[in-house]
C-alpha positions in Angstrom: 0.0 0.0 0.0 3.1 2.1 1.0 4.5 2.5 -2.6 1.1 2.9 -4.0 0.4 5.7 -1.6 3.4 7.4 -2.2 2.9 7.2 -6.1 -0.6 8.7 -6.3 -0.5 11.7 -3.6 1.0 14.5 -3.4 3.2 15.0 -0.6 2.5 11.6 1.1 5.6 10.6 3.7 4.3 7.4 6.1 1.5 5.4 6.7 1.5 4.6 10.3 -0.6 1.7 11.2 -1.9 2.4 15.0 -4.2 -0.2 15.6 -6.3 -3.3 14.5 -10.1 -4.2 16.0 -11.8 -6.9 16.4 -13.9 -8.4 13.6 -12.7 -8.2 10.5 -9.6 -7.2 9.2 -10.0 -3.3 10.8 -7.2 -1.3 10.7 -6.9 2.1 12.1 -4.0 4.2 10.3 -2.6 7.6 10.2 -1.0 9.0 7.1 1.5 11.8 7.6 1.8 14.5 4.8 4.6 17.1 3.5 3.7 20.4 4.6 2.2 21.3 1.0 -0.6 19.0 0.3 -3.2 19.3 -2.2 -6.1 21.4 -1.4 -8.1 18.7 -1.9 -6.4 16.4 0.1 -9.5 14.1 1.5 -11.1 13.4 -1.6 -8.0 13.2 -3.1 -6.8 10.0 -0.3 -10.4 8.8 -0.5 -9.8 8.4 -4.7 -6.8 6.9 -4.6 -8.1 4.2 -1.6 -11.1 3.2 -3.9 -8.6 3.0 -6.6 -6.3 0.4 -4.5 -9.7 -1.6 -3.4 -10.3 -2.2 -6.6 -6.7 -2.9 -7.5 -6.6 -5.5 -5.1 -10.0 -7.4 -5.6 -8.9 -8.1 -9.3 -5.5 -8.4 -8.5 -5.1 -9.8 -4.9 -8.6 -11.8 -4.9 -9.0 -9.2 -1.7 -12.1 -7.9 -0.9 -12.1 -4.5 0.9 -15.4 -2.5 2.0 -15.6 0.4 0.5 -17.7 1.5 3.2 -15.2 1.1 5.8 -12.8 3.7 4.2 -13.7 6.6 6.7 -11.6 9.4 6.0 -10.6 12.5 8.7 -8.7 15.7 8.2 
């Protein structure tokens, strides 16, 4: 995810995972920026996730919710 991150936003440093919950496969994360990001940075991450989910169910055979990519400033 790291490499596909850091290919498709602007200004994206780390992806720090912080925790994982119970259920499914949850994971919280927090992804630290440059100090210039794009003005449009959340629906800009929020893209690029959904572009990855689907990535990965036709290439991975890994299903991920697009529901359960909540997104905060």
């Amino acid at each position: 995810l790291v490499p596909y991150l850091r290919s498709n936003l602007t200004g994206f440093k780390q992806l720090e995972i912080l925790n994982f919950r119970n259920g499914s496969v949850i994971v919280n994360s927090k992804m630290k920026f440059a100090k210039s990001v794009p003005y449009n940075l959340t629906k800009a991450v929020h893209g690029v996730l959904e572009d990855f989910r689907s990535a990965a169910a036709q290439q991975l055979d890994l299903e991920i919710d697009s529901y359960s990519l909540n997104i905060e400033p």
